[in-house]
DSSP file (Angstrom, degrees, kcal/mol; ACC not computed):
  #  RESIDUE AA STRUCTURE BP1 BP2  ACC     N-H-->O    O-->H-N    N-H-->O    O-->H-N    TCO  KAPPA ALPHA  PHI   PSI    X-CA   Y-CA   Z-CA
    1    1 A X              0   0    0      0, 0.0     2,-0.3     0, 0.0     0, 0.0   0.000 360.0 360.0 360.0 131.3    0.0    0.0    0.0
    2    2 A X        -     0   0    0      2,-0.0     2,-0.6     0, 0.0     0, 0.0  -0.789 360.0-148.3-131.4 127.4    1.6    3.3   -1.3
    3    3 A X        -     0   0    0     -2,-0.3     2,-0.5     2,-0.0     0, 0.0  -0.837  17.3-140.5-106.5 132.1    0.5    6.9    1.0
    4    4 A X        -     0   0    0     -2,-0.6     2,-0.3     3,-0.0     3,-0.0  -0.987   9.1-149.6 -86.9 125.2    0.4    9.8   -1.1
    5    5 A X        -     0   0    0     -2,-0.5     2,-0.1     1,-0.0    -2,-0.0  -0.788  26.6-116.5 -78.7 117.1    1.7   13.2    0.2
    6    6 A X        -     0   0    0     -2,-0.3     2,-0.4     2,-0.0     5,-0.1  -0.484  26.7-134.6 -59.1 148.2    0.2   16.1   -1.2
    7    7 A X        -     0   0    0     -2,-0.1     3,-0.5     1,-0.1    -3,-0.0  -0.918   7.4-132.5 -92.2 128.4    2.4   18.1   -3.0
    8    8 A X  S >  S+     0   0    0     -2,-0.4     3,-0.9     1,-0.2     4,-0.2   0.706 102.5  48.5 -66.1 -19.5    2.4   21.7   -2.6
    9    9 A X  T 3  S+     0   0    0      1,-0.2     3,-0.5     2,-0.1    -1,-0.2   0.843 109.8  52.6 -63.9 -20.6    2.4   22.6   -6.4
   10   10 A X  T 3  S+     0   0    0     -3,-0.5    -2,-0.2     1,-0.2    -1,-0.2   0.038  80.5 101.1-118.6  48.3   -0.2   20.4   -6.9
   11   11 A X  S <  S-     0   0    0     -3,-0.9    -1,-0.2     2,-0.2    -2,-0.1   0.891  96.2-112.7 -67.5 -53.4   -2.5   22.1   -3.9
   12   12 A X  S    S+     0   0    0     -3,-0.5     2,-0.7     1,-0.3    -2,-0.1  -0.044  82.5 126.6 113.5   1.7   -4.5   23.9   -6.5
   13   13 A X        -     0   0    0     -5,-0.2    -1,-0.3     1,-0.1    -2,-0.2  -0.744  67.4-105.8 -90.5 146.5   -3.0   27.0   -5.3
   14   14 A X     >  -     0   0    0     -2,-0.7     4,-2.5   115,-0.2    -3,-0.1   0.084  34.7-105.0 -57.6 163.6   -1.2   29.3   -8.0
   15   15 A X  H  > S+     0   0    0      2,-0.2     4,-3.0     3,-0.1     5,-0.3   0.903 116.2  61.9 -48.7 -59.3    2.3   29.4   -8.0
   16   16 A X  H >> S+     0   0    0      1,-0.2     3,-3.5     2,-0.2     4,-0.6   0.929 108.7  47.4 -29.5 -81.8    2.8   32.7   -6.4
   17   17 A X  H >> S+     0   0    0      1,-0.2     4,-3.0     2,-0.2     3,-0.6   0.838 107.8  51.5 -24.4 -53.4    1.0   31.3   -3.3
   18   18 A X  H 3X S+     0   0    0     -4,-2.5     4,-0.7     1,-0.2    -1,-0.2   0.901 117.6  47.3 -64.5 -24.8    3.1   27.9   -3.3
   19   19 A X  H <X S+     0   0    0     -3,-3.5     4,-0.7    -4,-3.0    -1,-0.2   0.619 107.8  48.9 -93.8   5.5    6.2   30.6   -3.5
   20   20 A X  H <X S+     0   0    0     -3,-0.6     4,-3.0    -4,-0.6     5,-0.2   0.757 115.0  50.6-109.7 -45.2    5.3   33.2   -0.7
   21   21 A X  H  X S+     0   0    0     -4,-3.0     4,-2.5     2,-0.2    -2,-0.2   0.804 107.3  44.1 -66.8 -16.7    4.8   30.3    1.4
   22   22 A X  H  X S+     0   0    0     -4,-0.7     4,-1.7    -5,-0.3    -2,-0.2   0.921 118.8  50.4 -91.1 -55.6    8.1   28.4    0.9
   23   23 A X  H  < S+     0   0    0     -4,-0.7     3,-0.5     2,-0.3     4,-0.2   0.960 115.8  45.6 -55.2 -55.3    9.8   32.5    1.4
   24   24 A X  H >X S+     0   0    0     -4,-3.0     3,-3.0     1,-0.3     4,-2.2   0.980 112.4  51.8 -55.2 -62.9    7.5   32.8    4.8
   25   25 A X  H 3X S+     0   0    0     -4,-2.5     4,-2.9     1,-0.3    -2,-0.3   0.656 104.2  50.7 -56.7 -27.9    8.6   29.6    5.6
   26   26 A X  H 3< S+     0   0    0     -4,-1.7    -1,-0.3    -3,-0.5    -2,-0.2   0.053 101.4  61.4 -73.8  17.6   12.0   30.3    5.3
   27   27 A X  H X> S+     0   0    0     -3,-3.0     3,-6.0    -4,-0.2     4,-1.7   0.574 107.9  51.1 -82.2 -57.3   11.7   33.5    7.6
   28   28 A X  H >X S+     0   0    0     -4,-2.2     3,-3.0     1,-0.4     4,-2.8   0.947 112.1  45.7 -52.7 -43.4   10.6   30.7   10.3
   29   29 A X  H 3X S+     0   0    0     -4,-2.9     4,-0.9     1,-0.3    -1,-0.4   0.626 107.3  52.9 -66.6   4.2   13.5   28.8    9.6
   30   30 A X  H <4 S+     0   0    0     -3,-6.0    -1,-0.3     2,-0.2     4,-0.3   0.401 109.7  52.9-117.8  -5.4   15.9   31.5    9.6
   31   31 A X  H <X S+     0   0    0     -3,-3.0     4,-1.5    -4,-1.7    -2,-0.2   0.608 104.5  56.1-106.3 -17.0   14.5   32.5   13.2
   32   32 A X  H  X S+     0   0    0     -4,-2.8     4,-1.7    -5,-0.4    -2,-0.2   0.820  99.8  57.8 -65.9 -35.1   14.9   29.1   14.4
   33   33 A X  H  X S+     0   0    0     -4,-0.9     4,-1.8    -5,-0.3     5,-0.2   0.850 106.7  47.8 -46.6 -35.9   18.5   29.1   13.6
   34   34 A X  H  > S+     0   0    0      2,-0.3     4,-4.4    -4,-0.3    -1,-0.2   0.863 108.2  55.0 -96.5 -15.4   19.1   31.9   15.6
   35   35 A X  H  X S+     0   0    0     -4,-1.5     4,-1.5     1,-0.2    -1,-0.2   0.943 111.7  47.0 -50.3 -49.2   16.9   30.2   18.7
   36   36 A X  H  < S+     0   0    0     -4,-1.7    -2,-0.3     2,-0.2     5,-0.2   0.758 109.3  54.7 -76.2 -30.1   19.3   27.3   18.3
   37   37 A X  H >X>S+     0   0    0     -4,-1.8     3,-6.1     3,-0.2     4,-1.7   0.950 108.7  47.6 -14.0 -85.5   22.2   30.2   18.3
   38   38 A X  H 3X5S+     0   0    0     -4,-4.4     4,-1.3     1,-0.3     2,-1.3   0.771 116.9  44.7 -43.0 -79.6   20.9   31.7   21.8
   39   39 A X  H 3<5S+     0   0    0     -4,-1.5    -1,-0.3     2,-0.2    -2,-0.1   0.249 108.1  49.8 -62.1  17.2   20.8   28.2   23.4
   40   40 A X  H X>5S+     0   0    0     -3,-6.1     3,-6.4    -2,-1.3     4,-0.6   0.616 109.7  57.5-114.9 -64.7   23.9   26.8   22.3
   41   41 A X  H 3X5S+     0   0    0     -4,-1.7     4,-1.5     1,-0.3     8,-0.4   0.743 110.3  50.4 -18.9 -35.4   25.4   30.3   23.8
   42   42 A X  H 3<<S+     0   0    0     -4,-1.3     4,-0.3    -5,-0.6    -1,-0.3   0.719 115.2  34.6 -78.1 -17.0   23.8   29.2   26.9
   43   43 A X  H X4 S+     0   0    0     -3,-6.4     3,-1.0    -5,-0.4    -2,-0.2   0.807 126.7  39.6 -96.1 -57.8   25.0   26.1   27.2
   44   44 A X  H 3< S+     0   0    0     -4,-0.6    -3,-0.2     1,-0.2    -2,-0.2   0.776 135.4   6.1 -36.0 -50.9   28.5   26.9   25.6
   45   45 A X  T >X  +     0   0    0     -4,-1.5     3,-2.8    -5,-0.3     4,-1.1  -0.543  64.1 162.6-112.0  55.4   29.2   30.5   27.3
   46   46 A X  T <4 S+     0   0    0     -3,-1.0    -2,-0.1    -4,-0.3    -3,-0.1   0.825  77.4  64.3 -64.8 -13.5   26.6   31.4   29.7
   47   47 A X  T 34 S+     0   0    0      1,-0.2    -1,-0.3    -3,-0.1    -5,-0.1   0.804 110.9  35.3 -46.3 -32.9   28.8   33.8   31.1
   48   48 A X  T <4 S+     0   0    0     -3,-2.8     2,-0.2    -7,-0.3    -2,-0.2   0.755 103.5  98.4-105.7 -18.8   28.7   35.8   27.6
   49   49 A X     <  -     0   0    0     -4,-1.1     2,-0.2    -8,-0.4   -11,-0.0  -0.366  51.9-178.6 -82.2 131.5   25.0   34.9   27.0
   50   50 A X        -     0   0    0     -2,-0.2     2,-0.5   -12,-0.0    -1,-0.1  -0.565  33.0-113.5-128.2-176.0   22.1   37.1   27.8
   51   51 A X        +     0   0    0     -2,-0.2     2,-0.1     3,-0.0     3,-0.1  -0.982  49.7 157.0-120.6 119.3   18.7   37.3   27.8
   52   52 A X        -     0   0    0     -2,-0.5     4,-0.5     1,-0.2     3,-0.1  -0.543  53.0 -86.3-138.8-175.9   17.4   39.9   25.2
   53   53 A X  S >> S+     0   0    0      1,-0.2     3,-2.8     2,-0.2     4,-1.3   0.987 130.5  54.2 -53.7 -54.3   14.1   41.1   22.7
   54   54 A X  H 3> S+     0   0    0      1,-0.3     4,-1.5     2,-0.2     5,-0.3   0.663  98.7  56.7 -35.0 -37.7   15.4   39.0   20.5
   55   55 A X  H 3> S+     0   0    0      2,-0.2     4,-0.5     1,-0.2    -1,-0.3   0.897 117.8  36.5 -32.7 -59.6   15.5   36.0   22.9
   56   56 A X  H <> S+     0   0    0     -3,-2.8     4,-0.5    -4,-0.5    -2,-0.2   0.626 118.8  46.7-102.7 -30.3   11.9   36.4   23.3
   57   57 A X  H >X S+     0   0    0     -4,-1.3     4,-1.9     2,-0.2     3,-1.4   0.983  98.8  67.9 -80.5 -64.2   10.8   37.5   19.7
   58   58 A X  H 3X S+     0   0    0     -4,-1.5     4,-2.7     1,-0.3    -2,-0.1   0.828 103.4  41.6 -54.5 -67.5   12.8   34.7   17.6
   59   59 A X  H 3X S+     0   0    0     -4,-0.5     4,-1.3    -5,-0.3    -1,-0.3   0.781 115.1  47.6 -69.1 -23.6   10.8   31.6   18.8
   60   60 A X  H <X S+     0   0    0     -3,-1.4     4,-1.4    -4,-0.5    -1,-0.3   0.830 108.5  53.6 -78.2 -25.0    7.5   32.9   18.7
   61   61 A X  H  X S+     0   0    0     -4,-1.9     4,-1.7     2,-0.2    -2,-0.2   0.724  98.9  62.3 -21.3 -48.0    8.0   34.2   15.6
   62   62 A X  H  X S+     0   0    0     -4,-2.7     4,-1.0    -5,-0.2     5,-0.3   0.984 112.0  41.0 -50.3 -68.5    9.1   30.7   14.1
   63   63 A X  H >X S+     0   0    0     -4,-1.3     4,-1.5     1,-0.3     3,-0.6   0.909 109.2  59.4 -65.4 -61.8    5.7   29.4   14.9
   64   64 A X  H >X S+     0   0    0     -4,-1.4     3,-4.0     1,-0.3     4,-1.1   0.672 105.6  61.7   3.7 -71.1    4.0   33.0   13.6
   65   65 A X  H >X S+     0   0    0     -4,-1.7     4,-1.5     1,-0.3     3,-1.5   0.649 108.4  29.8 -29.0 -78.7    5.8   31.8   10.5
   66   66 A X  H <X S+     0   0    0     -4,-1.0     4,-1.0    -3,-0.6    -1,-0.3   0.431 110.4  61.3 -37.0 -29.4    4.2   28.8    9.7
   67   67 A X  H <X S+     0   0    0     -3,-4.0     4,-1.5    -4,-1.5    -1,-0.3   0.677 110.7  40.8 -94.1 -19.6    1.4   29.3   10.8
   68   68 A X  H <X S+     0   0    0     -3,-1.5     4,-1.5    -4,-1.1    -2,-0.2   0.680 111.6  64.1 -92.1  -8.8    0.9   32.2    8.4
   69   69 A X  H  X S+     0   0    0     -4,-1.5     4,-1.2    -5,-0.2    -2,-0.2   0.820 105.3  41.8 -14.0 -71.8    2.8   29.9    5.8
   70   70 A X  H >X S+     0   0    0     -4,-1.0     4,-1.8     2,-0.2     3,-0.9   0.960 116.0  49.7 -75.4 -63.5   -0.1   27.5    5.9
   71   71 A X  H 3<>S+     0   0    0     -4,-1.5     5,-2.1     1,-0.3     4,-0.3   0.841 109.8  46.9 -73.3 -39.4   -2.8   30.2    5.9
   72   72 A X  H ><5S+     0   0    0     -4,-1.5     3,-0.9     1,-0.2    -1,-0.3   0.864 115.0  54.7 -74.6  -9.8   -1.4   32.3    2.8
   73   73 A X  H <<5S+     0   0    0     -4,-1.2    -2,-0.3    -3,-0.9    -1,-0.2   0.903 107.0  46.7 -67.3 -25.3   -1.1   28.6    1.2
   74   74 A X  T 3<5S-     0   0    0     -4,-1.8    -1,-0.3    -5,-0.1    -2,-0.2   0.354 125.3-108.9 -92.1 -12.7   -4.6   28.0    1.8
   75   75 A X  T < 5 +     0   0    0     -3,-0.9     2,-0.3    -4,-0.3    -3,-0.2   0.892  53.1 175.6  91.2  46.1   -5.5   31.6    0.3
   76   76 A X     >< -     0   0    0     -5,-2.1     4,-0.6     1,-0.2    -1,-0.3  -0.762  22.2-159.4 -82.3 138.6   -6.4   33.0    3.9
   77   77 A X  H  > S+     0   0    0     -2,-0.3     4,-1.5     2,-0.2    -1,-0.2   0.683  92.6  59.0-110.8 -26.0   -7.2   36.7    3.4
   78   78 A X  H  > S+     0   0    0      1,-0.2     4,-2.5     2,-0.2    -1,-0.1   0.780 105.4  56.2 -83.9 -41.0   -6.5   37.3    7.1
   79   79 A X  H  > S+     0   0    0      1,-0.2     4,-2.2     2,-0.2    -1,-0.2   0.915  96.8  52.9 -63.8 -39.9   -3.0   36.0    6.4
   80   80 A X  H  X S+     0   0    0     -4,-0.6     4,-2.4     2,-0.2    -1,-0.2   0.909 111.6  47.0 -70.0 -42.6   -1.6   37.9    3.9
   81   81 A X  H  X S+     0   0    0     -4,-1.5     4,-1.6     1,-0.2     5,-0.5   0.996 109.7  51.7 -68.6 -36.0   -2.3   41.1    5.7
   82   82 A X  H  X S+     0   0    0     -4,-2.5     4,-2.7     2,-0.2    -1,-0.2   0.946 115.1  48.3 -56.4 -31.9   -0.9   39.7    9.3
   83   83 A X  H  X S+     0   0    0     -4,-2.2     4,-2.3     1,-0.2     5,-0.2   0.882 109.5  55.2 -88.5 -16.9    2.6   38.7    6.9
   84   84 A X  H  X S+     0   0    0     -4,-2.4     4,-1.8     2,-0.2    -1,-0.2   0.823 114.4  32.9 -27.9 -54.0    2.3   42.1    5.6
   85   85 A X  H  X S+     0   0    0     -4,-1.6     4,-2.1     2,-0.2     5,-0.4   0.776 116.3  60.8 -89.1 -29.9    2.5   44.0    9.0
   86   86 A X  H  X S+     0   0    0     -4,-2.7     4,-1.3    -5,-0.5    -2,-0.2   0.928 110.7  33.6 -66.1 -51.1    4.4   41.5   10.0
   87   87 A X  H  X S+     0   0    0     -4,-2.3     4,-1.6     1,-0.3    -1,-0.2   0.670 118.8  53.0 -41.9 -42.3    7.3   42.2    7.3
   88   88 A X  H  X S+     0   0    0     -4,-1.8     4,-1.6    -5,-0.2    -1,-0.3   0.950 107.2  44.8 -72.6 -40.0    6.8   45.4    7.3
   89   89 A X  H  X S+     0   0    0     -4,-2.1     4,-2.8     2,-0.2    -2,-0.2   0.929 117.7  51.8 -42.2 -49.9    7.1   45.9   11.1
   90   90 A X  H  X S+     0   0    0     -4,-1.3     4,-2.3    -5,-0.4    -3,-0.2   0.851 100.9  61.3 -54.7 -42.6   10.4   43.3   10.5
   91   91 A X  H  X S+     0   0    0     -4,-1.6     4,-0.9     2,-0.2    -1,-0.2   0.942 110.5  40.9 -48.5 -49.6   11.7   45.8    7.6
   92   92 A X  H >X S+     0   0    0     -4,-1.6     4,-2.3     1,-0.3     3,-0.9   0.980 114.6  48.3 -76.2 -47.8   12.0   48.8   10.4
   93   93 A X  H 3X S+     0   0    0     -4,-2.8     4,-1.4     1,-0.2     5,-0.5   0.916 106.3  59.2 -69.4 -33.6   13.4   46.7   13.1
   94   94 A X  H 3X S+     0   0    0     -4,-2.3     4,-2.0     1,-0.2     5,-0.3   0.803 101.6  63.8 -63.1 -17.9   16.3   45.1   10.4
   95   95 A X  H <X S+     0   0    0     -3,-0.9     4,-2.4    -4,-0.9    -1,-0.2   0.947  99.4  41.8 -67.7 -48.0   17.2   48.5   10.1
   96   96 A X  H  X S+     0   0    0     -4,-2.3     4,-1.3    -3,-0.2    -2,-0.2   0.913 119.3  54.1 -66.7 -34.6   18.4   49.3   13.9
   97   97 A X  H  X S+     0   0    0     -4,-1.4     4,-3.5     2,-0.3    -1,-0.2   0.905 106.5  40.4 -49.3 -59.4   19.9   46.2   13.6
   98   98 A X  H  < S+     0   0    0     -4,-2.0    -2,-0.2    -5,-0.5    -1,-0.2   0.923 114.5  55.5 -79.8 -21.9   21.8   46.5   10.7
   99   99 A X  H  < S+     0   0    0     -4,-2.4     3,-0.3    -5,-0.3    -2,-0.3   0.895 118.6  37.5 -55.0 -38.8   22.7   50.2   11.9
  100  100 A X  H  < S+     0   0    0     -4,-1.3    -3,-0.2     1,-0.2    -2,-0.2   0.857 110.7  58.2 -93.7 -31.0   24.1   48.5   15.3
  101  101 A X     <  -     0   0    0     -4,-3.5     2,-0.9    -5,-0.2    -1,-0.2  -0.277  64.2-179.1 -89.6  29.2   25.7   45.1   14.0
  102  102 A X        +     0   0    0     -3,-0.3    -1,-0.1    -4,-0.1    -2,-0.0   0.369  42.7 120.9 -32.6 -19.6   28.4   46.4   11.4
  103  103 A X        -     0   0    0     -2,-0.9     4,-0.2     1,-0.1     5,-0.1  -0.026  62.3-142.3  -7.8 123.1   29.3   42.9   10.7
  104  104 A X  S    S+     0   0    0      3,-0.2    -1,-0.1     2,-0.1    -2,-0.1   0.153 100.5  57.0-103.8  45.0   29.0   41.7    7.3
  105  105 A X  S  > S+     0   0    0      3,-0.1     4,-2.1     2,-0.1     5,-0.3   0.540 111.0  45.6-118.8 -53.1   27.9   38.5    7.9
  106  106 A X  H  > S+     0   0    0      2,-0.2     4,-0.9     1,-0.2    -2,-0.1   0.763 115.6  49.5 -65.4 -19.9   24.7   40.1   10.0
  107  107 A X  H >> S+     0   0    0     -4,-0.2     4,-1.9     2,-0.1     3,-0.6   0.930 107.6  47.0 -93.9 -34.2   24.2   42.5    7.3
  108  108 A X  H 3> S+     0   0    0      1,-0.2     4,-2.6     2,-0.2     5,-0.2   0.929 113.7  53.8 -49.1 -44.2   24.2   40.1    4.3
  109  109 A X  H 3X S+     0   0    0     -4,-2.1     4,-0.9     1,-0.3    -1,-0.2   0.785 115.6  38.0 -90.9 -20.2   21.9   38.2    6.5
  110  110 A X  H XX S+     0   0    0     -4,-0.9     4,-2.1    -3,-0.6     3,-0.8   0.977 114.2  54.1 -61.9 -56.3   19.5   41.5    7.0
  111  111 A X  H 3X S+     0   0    0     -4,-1.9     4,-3.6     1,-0.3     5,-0.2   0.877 107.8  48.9 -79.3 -40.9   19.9   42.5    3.7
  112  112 A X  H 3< S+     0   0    0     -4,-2.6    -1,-0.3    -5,-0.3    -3,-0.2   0.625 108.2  56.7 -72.8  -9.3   18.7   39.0    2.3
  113  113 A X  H XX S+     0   0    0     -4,-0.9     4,-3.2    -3,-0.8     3,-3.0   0.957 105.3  49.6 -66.4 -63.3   15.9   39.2    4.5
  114  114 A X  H 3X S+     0   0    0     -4,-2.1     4,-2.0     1,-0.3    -2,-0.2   0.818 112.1  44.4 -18.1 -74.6   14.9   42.2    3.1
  115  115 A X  H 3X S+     0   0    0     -4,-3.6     4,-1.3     1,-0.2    -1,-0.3   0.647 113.1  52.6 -37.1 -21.1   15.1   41.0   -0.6
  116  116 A X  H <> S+     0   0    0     -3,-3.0     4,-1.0    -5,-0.2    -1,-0.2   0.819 113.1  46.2 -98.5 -27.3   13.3   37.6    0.4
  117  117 A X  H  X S+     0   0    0     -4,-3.2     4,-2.8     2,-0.2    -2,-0.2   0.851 111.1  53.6 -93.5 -16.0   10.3   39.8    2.1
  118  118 A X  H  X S+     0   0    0     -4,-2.0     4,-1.9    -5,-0.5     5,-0.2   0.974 112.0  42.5 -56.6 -77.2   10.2   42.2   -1.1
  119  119 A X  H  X S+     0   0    0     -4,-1.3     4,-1.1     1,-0.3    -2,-0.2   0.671 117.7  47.7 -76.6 -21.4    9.8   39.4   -3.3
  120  120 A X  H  X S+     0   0    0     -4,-1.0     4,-1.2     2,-0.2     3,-0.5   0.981 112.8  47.8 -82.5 -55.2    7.1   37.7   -0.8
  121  121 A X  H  X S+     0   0    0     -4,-2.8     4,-2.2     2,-0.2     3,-0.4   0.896 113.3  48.1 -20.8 -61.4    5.2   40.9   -0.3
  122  122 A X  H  X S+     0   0    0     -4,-1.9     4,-1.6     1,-0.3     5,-0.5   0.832 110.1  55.8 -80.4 -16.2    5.1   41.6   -4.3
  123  123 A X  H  < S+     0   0    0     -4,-1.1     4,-0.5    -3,-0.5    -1,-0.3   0.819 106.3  46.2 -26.6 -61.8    4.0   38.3   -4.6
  124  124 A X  H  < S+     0   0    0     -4,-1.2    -2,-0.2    -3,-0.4    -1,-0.1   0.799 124.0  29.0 -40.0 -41.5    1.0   38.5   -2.2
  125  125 A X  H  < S+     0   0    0     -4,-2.2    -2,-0.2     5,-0.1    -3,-0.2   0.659 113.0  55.0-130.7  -7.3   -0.4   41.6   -3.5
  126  126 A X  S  < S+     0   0    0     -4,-1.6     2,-0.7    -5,-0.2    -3,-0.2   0.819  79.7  86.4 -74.5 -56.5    0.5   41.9   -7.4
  127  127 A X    >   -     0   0    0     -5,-0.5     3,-4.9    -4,-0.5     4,-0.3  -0.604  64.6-143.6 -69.1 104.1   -0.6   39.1   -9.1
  128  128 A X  T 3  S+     0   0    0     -2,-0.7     4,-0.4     1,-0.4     5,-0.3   0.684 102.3  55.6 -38.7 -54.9   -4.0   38.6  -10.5
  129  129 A X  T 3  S+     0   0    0      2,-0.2     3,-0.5     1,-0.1    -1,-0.4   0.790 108.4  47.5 -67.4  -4.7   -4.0   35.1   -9.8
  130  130 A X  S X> S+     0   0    0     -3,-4.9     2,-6.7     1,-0.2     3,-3.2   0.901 106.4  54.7 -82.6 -71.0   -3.3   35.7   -6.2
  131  131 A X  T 34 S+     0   0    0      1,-0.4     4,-0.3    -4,-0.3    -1,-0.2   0.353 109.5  46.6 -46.1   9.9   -5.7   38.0   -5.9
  132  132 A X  T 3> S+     0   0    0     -2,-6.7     4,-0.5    -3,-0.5    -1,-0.4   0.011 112.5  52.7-127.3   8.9   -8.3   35.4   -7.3
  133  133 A X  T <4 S+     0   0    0     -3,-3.2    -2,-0.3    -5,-0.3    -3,-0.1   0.518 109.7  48.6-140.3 -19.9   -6.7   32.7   -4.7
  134  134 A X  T >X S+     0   0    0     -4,-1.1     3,-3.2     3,-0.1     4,-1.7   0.881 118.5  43.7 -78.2 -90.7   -7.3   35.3   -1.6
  135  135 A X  H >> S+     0   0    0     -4,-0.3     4,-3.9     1,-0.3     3,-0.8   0.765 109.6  50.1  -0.6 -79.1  -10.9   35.8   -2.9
  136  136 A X  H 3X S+     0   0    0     -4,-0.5     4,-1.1     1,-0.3    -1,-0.3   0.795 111.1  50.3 -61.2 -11.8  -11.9   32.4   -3.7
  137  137 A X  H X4 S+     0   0    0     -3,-3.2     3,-0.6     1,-0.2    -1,-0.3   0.897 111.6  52.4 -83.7 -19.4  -10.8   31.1   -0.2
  138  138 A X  H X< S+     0   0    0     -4,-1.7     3,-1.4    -3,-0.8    -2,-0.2   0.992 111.9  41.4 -81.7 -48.8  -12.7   33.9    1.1
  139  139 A X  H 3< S+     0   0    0     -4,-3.9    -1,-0.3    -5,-0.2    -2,-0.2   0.643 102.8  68.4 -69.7 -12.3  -15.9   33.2   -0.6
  140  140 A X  T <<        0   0    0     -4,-1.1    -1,-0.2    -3,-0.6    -2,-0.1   0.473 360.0 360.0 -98.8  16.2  -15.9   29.2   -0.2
  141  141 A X    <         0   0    0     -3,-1.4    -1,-0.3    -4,-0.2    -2,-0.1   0.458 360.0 360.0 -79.6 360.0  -16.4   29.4    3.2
């Protein structure tokens, strides 16, 4: 007996959708790295290891992620605006960051957030067929 696994191209959701979720989802994962960061600093240096927003933001964020992952795949109308504010809220704060962190390993990693949440945003809100795939989920309720 052979399980089938849905595919996510072949959800019935447009492309766009299948790519704005895989780009959210890779927000979550890229805030989970940096949970697994903080706690190997705790276990490795707790002297140098602190408790910070970031501490507190990064892991609820992760789940955020996913869970607004799964809703814009699903054409949730209420999802695309929450990963909107959220990204845009995300945009301002990568800025004091990358103003504080002069690193260029933390800014490439700002800068490519940026780029990944442009391209998720114009994704969301540009294309006709999303904007027919936000719609129809709203109406088949």
């Amino acid at each position: 007996m052979t399980t089938h696994v849905p595919s996510l191209a072949r959800s019935g959701a447009p492309p766009g959708a299948v790519v704005a979720a895989v780009g959210i989802g890779v927000h979550a994962f890229n805030h989970v790295t940096v949970v697994v960061q903080d706690v190997w600093r705790f276990i490795a240096e707790p002297a140098a290891a602190g408790v910070n927003r970031g501490t507190i933001y990064h892991p609820i964020s992760a789940v955020l992620y996913v869970w607004l992952a799964v809703g814009v795949h699903s054409g949730r109308w209420w999802a695309r605006l929450a990963i909107t504010v959220l990204l845009a809220f995300q945009a301002v704060g990568r800025y004091f960051v990358f103003v504080s962190y002069p690193e260029v390993e933390v800014r490439a990693d700002l800068v490519s957030g940026w780029a990944l949440s442009a391209v998720i945003l114009t994704l969301l809100w540009v294309p006709a067929s999303m904007k027919a795939h936000f719609a129809k989920a709203r109406h088949d309720r």
